[in-house]
GUDRENDO-633003 format. One line per 5 residues: their letters; for each residue x, y, z of N, C-alpha, C. Coordinates in steps of 0.1 Angstrom, whole numbers, plus 5000, padded with zeros to 4 digits. Atoms other than C-alpha are relative to their C-alpha. Example, Ala and Ser with C-alpha at 12.3 -4.5 7.8 and 13.67 -1.06 7.14 Angstrom:
GUDRENDO-633003
as) 5009,4988,5000,5123,4955,5078,5009,5012,5000 | 4991,4989,5000,5137,4989,5071,4992,5011,5008
END
This chain:
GUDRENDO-633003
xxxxx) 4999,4991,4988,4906,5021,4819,4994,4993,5012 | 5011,5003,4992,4879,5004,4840,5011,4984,5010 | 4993,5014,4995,4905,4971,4842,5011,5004,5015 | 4986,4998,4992,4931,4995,4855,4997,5012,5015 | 5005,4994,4990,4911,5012,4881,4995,4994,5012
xxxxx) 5005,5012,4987,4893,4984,4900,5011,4997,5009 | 4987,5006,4993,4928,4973,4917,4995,5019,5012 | 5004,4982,4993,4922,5013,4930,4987,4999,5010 | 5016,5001,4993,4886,5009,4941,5003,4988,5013 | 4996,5011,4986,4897,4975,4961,5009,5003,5009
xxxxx) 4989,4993,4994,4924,4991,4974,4994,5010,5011 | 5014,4992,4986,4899,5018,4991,4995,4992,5010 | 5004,5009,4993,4881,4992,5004,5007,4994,5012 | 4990,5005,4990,4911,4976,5023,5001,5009,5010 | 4994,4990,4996,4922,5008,5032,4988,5005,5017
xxxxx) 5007,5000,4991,4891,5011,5054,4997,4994,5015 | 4993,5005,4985,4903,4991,5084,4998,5006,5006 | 5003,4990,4988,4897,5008,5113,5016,4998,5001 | 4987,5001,4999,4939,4998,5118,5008,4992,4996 | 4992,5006,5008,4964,4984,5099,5019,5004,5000
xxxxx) 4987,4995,4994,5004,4983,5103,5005,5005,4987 | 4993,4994,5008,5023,5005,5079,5002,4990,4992 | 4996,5012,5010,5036,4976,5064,4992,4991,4993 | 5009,5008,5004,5003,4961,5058,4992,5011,4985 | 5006,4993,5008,4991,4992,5038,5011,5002,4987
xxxxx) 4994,4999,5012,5021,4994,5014,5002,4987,4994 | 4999,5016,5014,5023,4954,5005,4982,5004,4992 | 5012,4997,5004,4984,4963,5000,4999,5008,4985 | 4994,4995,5011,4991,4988,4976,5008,4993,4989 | 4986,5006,5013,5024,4970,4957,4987,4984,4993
xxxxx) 5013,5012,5009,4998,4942,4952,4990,4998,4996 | 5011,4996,5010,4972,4959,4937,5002,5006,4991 | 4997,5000,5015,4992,4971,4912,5005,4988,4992 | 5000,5012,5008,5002,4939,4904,4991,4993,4994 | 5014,5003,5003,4967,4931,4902,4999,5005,4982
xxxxx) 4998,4992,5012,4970,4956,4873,4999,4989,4984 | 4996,5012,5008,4985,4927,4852,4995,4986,5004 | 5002,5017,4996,4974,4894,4869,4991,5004,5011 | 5015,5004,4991,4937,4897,4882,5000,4989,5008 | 5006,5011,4990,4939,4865,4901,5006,5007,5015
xxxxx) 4993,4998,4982,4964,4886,4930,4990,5009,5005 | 5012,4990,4991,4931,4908,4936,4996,4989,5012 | 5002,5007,4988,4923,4876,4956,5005,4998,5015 | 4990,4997,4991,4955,4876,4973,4999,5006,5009 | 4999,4983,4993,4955,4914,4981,4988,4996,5015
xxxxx) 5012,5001,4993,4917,4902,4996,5006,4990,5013 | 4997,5007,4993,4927,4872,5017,5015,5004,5009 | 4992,4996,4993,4958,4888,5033,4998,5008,5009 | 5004,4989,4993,4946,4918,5043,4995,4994,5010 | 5012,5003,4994,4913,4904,5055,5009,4986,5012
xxxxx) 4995,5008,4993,4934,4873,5073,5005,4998,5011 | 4985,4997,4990,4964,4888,5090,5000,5018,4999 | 5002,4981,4999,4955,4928,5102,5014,5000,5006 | 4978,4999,4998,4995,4922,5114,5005,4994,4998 | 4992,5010,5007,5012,4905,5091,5014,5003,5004
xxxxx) 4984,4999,4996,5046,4894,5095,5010,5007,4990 | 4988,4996,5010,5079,4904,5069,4996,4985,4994 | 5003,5016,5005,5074,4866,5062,4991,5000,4987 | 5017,4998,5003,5037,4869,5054,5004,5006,4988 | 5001,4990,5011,5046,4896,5027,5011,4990,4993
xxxxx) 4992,5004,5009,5073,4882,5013,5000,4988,4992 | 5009,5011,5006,5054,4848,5006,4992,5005,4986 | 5005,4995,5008,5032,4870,4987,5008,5006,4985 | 4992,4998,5018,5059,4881,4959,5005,4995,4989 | 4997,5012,5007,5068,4864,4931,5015,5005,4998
xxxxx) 4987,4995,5002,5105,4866,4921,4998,5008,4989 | 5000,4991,5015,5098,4880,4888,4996,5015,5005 | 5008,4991,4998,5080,4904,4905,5009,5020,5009 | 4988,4988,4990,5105,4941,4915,4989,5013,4999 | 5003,4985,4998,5091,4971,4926,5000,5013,4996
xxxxx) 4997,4994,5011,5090,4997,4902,5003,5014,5005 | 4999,4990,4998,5102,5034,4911,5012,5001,5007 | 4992,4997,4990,5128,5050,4933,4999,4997,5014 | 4999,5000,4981,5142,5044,4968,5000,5015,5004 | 4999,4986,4995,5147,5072,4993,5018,5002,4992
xxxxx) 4987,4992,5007,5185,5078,4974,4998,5001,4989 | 5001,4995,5017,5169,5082,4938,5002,4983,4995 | 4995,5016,5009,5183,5040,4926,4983,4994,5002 | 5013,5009,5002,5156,5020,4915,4999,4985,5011 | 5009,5007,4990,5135,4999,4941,5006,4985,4995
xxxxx) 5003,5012,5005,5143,4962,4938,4990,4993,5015 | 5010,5007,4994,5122,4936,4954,5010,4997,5018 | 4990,5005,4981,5149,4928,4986,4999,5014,5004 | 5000,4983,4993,5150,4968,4990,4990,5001,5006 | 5015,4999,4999,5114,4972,4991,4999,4991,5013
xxxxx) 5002,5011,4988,5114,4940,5019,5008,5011,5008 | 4992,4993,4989,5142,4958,5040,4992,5014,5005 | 5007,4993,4997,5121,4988,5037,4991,5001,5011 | 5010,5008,4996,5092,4972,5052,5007,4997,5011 | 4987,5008,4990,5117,4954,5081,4998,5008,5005
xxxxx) 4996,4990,4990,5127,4988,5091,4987,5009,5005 | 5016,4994,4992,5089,5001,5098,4994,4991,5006 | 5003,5007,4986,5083,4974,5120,4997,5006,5014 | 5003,4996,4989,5062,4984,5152,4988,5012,4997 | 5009,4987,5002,5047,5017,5136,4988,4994,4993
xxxxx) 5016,5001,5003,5008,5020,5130,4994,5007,4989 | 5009,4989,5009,4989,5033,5103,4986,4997,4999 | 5018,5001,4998,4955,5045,5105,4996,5008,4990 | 5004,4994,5008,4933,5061,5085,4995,5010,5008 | 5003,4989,4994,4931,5100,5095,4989,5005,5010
xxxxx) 5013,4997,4999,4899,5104,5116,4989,5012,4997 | 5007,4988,5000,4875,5127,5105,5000,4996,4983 | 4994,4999,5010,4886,5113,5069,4991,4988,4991 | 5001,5014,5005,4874,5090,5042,5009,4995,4987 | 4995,5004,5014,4892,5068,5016,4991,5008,4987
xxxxx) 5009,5000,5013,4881,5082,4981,5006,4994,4986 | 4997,5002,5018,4889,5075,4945,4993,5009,4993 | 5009,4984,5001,4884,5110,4928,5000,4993,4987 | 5003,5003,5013,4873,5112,4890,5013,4994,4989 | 4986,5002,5008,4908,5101,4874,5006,4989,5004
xxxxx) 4995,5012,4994,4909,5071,4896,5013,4999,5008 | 4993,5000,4991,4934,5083,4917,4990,4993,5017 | 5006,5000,4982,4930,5068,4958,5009,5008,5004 | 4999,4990,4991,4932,5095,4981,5000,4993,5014 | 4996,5003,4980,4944,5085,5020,5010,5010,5003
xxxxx) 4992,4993,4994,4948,5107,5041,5000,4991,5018 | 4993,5009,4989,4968,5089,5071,5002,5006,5015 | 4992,4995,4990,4983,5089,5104,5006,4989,5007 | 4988,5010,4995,5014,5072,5117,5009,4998,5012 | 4997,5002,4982,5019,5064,5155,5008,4987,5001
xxxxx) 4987,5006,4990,5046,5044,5176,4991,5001,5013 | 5004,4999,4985,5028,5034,5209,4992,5012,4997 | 5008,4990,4996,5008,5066,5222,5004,5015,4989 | 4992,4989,5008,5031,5091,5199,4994,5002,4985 | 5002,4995,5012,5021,5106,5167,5011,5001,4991
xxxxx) 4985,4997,5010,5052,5106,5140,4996,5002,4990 | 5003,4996,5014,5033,5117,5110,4984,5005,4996 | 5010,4992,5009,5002,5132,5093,5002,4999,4988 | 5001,4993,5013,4996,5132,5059,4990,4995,4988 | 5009,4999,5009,4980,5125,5026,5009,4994,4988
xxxxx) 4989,5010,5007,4994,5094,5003,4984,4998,4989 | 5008,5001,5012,4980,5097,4964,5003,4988,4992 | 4991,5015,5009,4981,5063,4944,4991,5002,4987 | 5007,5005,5015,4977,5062,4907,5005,4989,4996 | 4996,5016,5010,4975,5030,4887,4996,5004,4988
xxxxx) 5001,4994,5013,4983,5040,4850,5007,4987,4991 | 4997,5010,5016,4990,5010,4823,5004,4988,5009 | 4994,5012,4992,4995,4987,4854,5015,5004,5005 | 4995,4995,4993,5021,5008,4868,4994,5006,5012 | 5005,4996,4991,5019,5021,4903,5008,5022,5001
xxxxx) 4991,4988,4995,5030,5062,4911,4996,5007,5013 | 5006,5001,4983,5029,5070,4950,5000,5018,5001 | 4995,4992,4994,5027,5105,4962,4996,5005,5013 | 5006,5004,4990,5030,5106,4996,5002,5017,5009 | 4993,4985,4996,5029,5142,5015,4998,5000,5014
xx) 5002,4995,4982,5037,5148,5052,5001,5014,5005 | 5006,4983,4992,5021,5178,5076,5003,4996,5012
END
């Protein structure tokens, strides 16, 4: 359990940016569950983040292996593959994600991370909410809720 949690804990840690682009916080995520399986991409996760606080589509997509597909549903229910997941990404280009003020990353007793967010365009607010990540057997499961 302890193996499959740390990717969680480092994950917090990132998460703590004072600002980071949407697209920086979900490769963040997808490649700390990879971590799950292959401890060396904790370094990765580390040196990207920490590198490039605005990584490009590029930048990320460097970081995937081919073997490597995105496990869960799209927004129409079909399973995620790795070009989906990129296109995904493509189309949230520009938007910001912060971490909610008044808020802190946690990791509750079950090794869930808990962020609660907020998702701005220029001066505009387009979201609120509260995005749960479990890491279970080196799978990832997202649950992301907007207010």
């Amino acid at each position: 359990m302890q193996r499959q949690t740390m990717p969680a804990v480092r994950l917090a840690h990132l998460f703590q940016e004072t600002t980071m682009t949407f697209t920086a916080a979900l490769a963040a995520a997808t490649l700390a569950t990879a971590a799950c399986t292959d401890p060396s991409l904790l370094r990765l996760v580390d040196d990207y983040v920490t590198l490039h606080d605005t990584p490009s589509i590029e930048g990320i997509e460097r970081l995937f292996t081919p073997r490597f597909v995105v496990q869960g549903p799209n927004l129409s229910g079909e399973p995620t593959t790795t070009e989906g997941y990129l296109a995904f990404l493509q189309s949230l280009k520009g938007l910001r994600f912060r971490k909610a003020p008044g808020t802190e990353v946690a990791v509750d007793d079950e090794g869930h991370l808990v962020l609660h967010f907020v998702v701005t365009q220029g001066d505009k607010t387009l979201a609120r909410g509260v995005d749960t990540i479990t890491l279970e057997d080196g799978k990832i499961s997202r649950v992301v809720g907007v207010y």
